[in-house]
ROMI-659345 format. One line per 4 residues: number of its first residue (from 1); their letters; for each residue x, y, z of N, C-alpha, C, O. Coordinates in Angstrom, 3 decimals. Example, Ala and Ser with C-alpha at 12.3 -4.5 7.8 and 13.67 -1.06 7.14 Angstrom:
<atoms>
1 = as = 13.190,-5.690,7.800,12.300,-4.500,7.800,13.200,-3.300,7.800,14.236,-3.319,8.465 | 12.850,-2.250,7.080,13.670,-1.060,7.140,12.900,0.030,7.870,13.409,1.138,8.039
</atoms>
This chain:
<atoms>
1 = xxxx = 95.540,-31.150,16.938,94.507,-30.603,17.815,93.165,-30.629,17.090,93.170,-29.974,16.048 | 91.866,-31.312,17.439,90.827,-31.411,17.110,90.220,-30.191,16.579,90.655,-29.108,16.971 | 89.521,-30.228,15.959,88.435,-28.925,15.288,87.257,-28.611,16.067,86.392,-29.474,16.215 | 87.116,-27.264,16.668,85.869,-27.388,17.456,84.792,-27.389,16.509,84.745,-27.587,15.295
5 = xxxx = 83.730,-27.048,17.599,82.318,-27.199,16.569,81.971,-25.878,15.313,81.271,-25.801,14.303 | 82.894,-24.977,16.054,82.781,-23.553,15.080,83.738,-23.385,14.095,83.624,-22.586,13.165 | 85.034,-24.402,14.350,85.954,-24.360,12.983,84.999,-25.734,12.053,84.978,-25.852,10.828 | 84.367,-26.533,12.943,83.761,-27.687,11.463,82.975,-27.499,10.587,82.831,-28.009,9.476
9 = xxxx = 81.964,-26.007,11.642,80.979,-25.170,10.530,81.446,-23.839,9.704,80.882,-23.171,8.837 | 82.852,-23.730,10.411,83.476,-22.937,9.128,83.982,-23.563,8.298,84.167,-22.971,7.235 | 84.415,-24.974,8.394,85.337,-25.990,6.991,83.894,-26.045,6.000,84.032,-25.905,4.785 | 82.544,-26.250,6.579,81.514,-26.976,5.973,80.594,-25.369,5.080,79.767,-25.486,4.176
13 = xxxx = 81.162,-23.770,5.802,80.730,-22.896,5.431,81.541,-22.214,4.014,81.155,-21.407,3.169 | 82.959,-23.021,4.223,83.779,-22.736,3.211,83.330,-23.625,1.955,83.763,-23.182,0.891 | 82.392,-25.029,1.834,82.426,-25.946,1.055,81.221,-25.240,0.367,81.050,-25.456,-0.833 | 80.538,-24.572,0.907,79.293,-24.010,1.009,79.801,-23.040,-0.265,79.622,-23.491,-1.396
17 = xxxx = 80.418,-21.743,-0.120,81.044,-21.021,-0.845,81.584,-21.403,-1.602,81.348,-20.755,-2.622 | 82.333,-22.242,-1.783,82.948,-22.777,-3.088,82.149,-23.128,-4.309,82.318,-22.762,-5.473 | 80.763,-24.334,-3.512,79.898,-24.531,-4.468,79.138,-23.528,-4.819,78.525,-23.747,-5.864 | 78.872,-22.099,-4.146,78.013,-21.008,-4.552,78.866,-20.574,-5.994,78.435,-20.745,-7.134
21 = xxxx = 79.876,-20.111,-5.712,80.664,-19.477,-6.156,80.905,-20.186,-7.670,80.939,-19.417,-8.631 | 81.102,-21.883,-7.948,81.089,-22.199,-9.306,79.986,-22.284,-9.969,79.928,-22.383,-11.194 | 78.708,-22.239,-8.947,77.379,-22.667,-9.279,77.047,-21.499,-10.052,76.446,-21.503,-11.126 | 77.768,-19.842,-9.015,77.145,-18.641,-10.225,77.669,-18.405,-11.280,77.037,-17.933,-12.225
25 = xxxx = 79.262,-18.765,-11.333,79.790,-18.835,-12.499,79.257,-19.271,-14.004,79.247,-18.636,-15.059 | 78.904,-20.350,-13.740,77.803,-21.604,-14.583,76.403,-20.760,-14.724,75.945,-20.615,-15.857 | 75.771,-20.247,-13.690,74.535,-19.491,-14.012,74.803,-18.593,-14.817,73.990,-18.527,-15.739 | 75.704,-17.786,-14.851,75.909,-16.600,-16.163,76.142,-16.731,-17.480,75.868,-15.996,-18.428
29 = xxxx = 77.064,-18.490,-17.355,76.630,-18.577,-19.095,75.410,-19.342,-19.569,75.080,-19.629,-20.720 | 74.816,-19.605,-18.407,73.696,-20.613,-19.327,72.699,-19.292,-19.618,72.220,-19.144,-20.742 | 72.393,-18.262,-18.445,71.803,-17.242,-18.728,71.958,-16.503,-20.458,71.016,-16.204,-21.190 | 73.524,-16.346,-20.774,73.655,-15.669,-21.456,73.137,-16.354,-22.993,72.563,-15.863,-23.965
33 = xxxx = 73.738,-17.971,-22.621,73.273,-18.747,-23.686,71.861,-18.278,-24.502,71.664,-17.853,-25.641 | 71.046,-18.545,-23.438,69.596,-18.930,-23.206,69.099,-17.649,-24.005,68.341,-17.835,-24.957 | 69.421,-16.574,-23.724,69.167,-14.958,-23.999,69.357,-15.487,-25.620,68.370,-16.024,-26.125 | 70.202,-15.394,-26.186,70.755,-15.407,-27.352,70.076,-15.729,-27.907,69.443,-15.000,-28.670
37 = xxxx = 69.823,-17.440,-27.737,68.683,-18.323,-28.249,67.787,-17.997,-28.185,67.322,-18.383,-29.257 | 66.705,-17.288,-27.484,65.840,-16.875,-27.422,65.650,-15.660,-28.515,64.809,-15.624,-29.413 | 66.710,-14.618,-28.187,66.486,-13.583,-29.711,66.519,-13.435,-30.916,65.926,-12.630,-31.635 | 67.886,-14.968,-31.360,68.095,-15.356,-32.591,66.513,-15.595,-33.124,66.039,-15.062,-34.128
41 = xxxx = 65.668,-16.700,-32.045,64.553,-17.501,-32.639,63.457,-16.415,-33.008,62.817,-16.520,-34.055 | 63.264,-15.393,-32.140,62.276,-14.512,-31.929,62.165,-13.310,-32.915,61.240,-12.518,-33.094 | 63.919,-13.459,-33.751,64.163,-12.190,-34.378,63.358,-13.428,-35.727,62.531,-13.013,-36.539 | 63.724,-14.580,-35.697,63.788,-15.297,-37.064,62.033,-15.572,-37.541,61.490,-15.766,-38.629
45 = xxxx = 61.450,-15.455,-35.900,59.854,-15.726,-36.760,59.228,-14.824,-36.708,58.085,-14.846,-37.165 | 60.001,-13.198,-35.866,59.568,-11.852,-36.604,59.438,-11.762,-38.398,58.567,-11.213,-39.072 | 60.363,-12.340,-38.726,61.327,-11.797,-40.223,60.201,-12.469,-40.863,59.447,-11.980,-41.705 | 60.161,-14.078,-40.188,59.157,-14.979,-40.989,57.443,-14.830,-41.339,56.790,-15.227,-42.304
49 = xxxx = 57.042,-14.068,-40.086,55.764,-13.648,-39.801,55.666,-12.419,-40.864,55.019,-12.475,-41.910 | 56.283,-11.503,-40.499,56.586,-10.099,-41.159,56.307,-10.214,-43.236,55.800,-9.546,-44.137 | 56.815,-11.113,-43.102,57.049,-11.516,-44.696,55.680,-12.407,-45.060,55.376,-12.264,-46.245 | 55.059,-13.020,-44.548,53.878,-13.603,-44.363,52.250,-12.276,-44.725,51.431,-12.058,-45.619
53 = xxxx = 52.576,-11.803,-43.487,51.444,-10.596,-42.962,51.783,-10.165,-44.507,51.069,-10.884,-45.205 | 52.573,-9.291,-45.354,52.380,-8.307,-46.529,52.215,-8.646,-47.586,52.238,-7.934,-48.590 | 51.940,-10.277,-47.493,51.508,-11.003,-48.361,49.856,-11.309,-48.434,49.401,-11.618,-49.536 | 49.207,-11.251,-47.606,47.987,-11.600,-47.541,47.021,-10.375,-47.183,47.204,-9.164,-47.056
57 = xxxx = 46.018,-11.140,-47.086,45.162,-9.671,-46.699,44.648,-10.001,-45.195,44.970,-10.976,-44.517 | 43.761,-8.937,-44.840,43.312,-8.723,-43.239,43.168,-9.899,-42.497,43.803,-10.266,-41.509 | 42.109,-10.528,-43.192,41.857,-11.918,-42.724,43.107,-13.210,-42.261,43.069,-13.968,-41.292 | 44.107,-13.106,-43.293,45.007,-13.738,-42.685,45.967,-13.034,-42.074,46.945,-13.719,-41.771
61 = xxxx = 46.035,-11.700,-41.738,46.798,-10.897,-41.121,46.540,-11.465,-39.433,47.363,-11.701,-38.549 | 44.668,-11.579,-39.448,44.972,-11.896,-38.150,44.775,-13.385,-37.709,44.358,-13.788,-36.623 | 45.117,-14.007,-38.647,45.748,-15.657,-38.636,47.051,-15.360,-38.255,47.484,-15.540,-37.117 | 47.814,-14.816,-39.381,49.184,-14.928,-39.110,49.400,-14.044,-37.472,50.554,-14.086,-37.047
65 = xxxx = 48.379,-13.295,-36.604,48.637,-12.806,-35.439,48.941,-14.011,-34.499,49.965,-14.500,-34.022 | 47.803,-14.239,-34.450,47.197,-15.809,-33.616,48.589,-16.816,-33.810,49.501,-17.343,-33.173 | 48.178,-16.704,-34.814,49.645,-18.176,-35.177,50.929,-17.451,-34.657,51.624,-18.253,-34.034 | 51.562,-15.999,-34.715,52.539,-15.572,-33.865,52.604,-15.725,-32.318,53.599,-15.989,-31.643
69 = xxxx = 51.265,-15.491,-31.883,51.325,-15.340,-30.529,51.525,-16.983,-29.948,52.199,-17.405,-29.009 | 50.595,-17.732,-30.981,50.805,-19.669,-30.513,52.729,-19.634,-30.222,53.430,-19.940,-29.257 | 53.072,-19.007,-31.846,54.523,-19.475,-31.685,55.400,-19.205,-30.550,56.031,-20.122,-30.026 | 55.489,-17.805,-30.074,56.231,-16.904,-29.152,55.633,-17.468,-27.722,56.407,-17.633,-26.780
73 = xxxx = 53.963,-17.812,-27.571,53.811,-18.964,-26.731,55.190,-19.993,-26.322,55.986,-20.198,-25.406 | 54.916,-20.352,-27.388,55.345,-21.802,-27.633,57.257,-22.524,-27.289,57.795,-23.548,-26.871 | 57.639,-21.108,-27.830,59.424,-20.737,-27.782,59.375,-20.320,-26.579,60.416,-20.814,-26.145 | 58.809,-19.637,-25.524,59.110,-19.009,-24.291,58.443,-20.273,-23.184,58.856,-20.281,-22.024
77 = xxxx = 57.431,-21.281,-23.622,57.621,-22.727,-22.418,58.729,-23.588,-22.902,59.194,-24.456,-22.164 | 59.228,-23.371,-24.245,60.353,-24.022,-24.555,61.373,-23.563,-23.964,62.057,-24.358,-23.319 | 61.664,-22.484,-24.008,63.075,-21.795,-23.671,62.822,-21.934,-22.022,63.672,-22.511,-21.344 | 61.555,-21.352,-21.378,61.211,-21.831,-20.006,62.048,-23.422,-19.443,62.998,-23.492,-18.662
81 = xxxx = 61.247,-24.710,-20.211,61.588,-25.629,-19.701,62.758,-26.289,-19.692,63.086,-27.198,-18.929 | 63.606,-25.622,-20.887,65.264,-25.660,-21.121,66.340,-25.199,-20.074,67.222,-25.948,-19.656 | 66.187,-23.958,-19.712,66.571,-23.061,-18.913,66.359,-24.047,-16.997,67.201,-24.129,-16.103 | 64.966,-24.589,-17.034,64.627,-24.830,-15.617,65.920,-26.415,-15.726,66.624,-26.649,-14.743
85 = xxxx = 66.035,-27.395,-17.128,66.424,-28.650,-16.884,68.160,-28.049,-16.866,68.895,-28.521,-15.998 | 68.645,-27.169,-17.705,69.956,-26.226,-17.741,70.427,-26.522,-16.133,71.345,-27.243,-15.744 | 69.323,-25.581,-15.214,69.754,-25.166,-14.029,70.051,-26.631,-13.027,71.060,-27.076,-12.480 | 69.118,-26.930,-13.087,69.161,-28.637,-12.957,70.347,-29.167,-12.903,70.801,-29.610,-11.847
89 = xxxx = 71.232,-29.197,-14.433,72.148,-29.989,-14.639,73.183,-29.010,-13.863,74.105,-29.495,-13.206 | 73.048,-28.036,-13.936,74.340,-27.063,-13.380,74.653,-27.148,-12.009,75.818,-27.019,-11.632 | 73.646,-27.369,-11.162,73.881,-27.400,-9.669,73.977,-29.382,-9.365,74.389,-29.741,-8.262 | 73.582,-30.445,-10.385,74.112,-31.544,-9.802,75.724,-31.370,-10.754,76.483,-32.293,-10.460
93 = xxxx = 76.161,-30.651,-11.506,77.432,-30.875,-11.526,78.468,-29.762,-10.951,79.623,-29.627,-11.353 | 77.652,-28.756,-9.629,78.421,-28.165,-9.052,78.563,-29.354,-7.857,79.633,-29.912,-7.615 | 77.585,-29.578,-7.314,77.610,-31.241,-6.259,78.621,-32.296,-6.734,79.310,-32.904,-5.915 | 78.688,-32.454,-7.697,79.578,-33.445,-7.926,80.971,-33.093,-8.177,81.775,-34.024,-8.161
97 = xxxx = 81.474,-31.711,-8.446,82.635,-31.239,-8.203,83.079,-31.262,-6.867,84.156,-31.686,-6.448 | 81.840,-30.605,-6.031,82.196,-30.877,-4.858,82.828,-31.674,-4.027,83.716,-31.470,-3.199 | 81.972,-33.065,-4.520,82.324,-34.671,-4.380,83.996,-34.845,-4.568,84.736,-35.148,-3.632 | 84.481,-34.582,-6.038,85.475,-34.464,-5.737,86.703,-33.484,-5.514,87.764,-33.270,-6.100
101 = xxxx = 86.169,-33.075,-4.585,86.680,-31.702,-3.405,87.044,-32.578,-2.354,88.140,-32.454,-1.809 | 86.458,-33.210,-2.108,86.227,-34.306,-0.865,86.920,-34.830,-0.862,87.532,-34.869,0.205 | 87.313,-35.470,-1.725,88.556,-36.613,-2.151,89.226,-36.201,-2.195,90.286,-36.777,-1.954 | 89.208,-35.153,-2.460,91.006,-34.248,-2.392,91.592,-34.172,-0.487,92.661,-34.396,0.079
105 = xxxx = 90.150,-33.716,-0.015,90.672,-33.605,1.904,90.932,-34.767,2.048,91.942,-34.802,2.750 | 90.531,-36.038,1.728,90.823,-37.080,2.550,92.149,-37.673,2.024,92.273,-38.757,2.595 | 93.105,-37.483,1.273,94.027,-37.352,0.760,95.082,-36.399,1.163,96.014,-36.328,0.362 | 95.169,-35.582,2.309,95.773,-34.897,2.965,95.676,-35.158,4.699,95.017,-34.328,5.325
109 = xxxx = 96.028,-35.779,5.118,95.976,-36.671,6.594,96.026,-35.013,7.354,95.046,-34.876,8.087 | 96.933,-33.770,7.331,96.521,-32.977,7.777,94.989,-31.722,7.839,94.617,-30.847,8.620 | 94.593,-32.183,6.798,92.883,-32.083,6.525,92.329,-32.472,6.952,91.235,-32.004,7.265 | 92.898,-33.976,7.329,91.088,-34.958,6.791,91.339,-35.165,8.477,90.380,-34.773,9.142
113 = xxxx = 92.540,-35.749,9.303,92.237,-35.720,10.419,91.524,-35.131,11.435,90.993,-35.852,12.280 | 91.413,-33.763,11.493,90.425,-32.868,12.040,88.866,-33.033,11.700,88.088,-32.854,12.637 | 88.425,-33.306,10.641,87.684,-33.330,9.522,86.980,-35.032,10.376,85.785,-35.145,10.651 | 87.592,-35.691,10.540,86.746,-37.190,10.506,87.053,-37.459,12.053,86.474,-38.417,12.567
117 = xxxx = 87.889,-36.714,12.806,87.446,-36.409,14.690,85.917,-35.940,14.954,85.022,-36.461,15.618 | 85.960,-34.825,14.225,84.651,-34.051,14.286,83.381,-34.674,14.013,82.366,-34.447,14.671 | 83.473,-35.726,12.706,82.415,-36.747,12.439,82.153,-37.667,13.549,81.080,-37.796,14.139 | 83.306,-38.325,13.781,82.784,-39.715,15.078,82.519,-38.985,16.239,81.849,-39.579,17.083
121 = xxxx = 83.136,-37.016,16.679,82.600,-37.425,17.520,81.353,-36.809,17.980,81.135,-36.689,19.185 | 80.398,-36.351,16.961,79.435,-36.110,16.185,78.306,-37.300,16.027,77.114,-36.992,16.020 | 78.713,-38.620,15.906,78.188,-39.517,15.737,77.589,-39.926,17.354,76.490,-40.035,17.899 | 79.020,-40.071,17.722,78.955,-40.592,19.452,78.287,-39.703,19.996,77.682,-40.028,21.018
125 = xxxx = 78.206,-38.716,19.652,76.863,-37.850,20.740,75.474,-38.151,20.473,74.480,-38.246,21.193 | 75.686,-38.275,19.233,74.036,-38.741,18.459,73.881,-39.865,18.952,72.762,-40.326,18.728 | 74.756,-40.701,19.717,74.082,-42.154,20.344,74.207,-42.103,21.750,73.290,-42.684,22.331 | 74.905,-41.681,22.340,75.284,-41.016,23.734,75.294,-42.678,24.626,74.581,-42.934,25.596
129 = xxxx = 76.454,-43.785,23.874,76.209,-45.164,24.709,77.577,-45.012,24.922,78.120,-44.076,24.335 | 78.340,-45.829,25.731,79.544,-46.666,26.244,80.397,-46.789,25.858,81.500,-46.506,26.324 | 79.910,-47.608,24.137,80.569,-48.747,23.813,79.997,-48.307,22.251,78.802,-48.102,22.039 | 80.717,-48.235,21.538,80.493,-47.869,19.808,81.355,-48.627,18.609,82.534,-48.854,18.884
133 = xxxx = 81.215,-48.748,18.227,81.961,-49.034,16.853,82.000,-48.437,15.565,80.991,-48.135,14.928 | 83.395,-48.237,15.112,82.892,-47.200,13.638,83.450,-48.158,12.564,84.211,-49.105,12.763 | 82.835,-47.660,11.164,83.192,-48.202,10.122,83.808,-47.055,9.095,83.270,-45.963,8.914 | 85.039,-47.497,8.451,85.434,-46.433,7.752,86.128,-47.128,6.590,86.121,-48.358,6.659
137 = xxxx = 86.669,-46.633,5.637,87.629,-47.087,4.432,88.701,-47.713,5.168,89.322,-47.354,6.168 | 88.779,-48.901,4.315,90.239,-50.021,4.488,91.666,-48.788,4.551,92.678,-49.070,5.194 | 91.558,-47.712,3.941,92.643,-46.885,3.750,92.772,-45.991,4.657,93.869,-45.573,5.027 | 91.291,-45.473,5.262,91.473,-44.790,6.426,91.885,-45.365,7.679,92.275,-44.572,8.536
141 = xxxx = 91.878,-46.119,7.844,92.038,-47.418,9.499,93.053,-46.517,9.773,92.737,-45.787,10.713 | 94.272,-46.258,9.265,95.176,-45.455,10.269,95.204,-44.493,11.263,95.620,-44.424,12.419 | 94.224,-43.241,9.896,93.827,-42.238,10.914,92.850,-41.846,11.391,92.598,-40.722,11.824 | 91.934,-43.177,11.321,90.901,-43.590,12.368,91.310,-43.566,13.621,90.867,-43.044,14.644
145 = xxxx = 92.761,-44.591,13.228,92.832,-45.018,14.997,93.154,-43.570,15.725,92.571,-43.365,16.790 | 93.758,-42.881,15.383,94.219,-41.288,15.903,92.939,-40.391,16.155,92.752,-39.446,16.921 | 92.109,-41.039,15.214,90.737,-39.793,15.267,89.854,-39.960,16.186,89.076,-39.105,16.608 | 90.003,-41.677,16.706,88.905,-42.332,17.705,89.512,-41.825,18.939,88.718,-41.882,19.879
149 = xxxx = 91.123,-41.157,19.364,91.284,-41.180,20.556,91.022,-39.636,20.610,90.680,-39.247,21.727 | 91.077,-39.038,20.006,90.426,-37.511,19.958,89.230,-37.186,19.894,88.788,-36.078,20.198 | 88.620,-38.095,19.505,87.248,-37.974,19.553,86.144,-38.720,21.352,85.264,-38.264,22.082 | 86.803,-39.779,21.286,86.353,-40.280,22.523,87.100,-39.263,23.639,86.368,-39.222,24.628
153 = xxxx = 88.260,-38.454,23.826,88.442,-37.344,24.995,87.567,-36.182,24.626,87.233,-35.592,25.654 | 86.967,-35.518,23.315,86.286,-34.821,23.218,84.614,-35.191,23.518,83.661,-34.465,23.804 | 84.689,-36.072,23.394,83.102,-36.937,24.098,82.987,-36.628,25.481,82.176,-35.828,25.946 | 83.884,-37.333,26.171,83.841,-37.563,27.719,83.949,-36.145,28.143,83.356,-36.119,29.222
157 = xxxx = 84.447,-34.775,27.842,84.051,-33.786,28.616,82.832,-33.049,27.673,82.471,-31.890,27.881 | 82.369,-33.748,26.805,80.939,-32.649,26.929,79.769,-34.114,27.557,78.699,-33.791,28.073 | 79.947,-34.846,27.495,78.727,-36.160,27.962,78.904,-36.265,29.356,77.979,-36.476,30.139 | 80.391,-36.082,29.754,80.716,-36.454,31.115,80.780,-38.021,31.588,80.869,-38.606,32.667
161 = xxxx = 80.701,-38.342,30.392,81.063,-39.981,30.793,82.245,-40.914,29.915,81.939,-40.916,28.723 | 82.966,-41.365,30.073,83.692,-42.284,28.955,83.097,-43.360,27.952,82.303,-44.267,28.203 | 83.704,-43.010,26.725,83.557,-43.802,25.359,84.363,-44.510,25.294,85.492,-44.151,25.629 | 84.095,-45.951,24.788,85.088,-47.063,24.080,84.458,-47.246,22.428,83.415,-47.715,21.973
165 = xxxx = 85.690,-46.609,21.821,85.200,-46.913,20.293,86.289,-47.595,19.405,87.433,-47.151,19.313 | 85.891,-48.587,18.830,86.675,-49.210,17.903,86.510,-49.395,16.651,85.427,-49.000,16.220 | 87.268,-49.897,15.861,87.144,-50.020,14.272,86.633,-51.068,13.997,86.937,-51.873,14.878 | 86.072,-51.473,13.319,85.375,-52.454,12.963,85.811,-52.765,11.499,85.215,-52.515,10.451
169 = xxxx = 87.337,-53.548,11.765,88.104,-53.909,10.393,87.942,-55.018,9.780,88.790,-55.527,9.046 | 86.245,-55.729,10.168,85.605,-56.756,9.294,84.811,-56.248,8.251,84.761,-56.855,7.181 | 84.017,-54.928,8.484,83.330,-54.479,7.577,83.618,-53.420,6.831,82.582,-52.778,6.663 | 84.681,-52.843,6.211,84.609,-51.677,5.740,83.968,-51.032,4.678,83.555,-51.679,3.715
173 = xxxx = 83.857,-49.940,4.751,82.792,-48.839,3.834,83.843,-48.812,2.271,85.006,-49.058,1.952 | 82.888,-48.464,1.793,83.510,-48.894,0.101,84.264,-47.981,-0.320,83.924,-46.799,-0.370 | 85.497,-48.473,-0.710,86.658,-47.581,-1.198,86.520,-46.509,-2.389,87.390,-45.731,-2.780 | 85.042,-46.683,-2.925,84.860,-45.816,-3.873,84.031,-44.495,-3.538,83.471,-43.754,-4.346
177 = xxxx = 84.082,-44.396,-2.342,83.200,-43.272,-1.667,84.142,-42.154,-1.099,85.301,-42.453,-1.389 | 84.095,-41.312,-0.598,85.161,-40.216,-0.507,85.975,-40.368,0.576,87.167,-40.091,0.709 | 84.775,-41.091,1.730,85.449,-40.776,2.935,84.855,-40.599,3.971,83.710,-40.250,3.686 | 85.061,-40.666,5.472,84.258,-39.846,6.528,84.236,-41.382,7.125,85.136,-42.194,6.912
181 = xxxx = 82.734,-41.713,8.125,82.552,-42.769,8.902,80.829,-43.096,8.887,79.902,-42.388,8.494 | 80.833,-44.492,9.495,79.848,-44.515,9.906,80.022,-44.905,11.335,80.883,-45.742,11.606 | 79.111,-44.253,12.502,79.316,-44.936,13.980,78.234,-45.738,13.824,77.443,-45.734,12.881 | 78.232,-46.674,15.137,77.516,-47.951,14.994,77.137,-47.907,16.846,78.053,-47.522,17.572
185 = xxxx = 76.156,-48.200,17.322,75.751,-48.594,18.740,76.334,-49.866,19.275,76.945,-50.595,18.494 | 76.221,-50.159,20.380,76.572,-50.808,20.679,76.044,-52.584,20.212,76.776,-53.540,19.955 | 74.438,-52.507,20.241,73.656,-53.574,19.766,74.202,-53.829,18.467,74.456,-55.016,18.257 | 74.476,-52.939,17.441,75.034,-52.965,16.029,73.025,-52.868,15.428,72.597,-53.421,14.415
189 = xxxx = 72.228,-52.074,16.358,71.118,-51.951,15.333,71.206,-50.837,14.981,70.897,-50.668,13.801 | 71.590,-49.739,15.671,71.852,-48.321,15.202,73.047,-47.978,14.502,74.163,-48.462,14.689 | 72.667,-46.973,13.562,73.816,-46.557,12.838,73.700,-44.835,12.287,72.749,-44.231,11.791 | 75.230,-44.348,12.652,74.860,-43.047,12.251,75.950,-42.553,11.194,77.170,-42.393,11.238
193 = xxxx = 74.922,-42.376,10.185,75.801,-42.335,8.578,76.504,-40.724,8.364,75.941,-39.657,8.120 | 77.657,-40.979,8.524,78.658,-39.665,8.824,79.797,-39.664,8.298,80.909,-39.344,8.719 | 79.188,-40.295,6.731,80.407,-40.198,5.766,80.349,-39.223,4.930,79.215,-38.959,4.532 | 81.237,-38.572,4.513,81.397,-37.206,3.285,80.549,-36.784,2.358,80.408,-35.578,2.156
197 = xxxx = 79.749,-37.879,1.546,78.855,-38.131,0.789,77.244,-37.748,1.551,76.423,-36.881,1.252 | 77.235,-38.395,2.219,75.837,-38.269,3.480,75.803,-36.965,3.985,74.657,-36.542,4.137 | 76.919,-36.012,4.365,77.401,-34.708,4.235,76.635,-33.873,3.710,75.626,-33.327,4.157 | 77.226,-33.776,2.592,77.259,-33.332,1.199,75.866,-33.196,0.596,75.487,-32.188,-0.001
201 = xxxx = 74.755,-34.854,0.904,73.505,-34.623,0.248,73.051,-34.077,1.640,72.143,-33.380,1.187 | 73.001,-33.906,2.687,72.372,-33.116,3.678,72.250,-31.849,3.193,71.169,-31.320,2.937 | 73.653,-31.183,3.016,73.768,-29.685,3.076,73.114,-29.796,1.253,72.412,-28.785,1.268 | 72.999,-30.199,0.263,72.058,-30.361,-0.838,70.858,-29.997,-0.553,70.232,-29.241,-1.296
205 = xxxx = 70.257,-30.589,0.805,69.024,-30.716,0.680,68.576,-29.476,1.354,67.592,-28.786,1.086 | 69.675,-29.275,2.491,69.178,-28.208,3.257,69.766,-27.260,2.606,68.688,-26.811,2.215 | 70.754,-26.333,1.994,70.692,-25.158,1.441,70.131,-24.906,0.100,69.968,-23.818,-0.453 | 69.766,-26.528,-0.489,69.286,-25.846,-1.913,68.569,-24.858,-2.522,68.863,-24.270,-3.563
209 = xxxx = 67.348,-24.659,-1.632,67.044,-23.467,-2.094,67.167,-21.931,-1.551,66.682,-20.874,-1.952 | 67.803,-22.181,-0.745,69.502,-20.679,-0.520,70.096,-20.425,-1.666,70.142,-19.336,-2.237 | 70.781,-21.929,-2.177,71.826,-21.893,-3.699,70.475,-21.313,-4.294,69.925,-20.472,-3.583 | 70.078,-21.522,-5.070,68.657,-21.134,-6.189,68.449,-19.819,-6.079,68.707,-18.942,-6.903
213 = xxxx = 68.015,-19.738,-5.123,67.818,-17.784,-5.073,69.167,-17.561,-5.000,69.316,-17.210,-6.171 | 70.434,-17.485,-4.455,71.629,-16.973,-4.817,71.876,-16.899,-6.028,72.142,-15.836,-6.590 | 71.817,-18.129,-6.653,72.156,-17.986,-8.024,71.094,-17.625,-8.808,71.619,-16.909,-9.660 | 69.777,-17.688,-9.072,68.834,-17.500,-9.926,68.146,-16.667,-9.762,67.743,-15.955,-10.681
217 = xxxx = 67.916,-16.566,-8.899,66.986,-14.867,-8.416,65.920,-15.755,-8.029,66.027,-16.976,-8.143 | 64.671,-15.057,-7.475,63.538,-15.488,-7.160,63.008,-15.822,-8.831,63.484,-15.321,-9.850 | 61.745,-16.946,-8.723,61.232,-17.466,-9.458,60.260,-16.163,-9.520,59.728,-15.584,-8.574 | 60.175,-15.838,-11.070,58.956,-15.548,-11.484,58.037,-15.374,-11.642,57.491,-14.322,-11.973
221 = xxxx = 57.444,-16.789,-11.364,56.275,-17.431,-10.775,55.174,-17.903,-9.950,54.068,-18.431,-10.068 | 56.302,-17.299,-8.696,56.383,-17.349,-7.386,55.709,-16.096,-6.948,56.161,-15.068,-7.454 | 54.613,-15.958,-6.019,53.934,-15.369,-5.862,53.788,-14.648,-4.648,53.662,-13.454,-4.374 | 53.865,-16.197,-3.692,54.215,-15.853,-1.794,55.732,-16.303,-1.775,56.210,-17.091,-2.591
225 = xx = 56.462,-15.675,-0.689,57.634,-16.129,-0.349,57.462,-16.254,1.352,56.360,-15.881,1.757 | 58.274,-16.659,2.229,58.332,-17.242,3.106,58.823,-15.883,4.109,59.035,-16.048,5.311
</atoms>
């Protein structure tokens, strides 16, 4: 039985959570890292400064100020720009866990079937023609063919008209990708990219900065918010 539109945004709300959920994991140790590093360095050019200053007199007392404040400057856009490339790396390798999350559903025919109905017939509304064609993995063709007839009866009662969709087992999508489809128009000039991956950088683009403040708190820096 097909997935309606409110179980596909709960499969896609669950993928959502998963990646929150390792993304904050990962935020707490780089946080904690970062802390450390920061006090080790800060305690070390106290000690260094400190030992400096009771050596000299006034005049270089307030050299050695200046030259503290350059340094502690200097360690906090460091530790700043570490921390910002940290976060960086942490959320493209919560995405790419994700990725292969993906590969795991399409590897379960009771998963992925529901899962790639919902795509074509998702696609076929986004073109709203006749006559379609999809492209999918050489490995999926099977439960394509099962997904195209669930998907074209779920078409025809919200469009009110009948779909003819077929596979298009001259071109298939590259076996090194996770999964999902692409639909195709009838002309073959349109195409609607509705594979797992294409997914995946959507909801990237559109919740990223949801993830960010979930995991990081508001920026600092940041002055107006929305």
């Amino acid at each position: 039985m097909p997935l309606s539109e409110e179980q596909v945004k709960s499969e896609l709300s669950k993928m959502q959570a998963f990646i929150e959920k390792e993304a904050r994991e990962k935020a707490k140790e780089i946080k904690l890292k970062a802390d450390e590093e920061y006090e080790i360095e800060k305690a070390s050019i106290v000690r260094s400064e400190t030992a400096a200053i009771d050596s000299t007199y006034e005049q270089k007392l307030k050299k050695a100020s200046l030259a503290q404040q350059i340094t502690k400057s200097t360690i906090a856009n460091k530790t700043r720009l570490r921390i910002l490339s940290t976060k960086e790396e942490v959320l493209n390798e919560i995405f790419d866990e994700a990725e292969k999350e993906l590969k795991k559903i399409t590897t379960d025919k009771k998963q992925y079937l529901p899962v790639l109905v919902g795509l074509i017939e998702e696609g076929v509304l986004a073109l709203l023609e006749e006559k379609v064609s999809i492209k999918v993995r050489e490995e999926d063709v099977a439960v394509a063919k099962e997904a195209i007839v669930e998907a074209a009866k779920n078409f025809t009662e919200k469009a009110k008209f009948d779909v003819e969709i077929s596979i298009d087992e001259s071109d298939y999508l590259s076996k090194d990708i996770a999964g999902g489809v692409v639909v195709v128009n009838g002309t073959g000039k349109i195409e609607v990219n509705n594979t797992l991956e294409e997914r995946l950088k959507i909801l990237s683009q559109e919740g990223l900065p949801a993830i960010r403040l979930e995991l990081f708190g508001p920026s600092a820096s940041r002055k107006f918010f929305d």
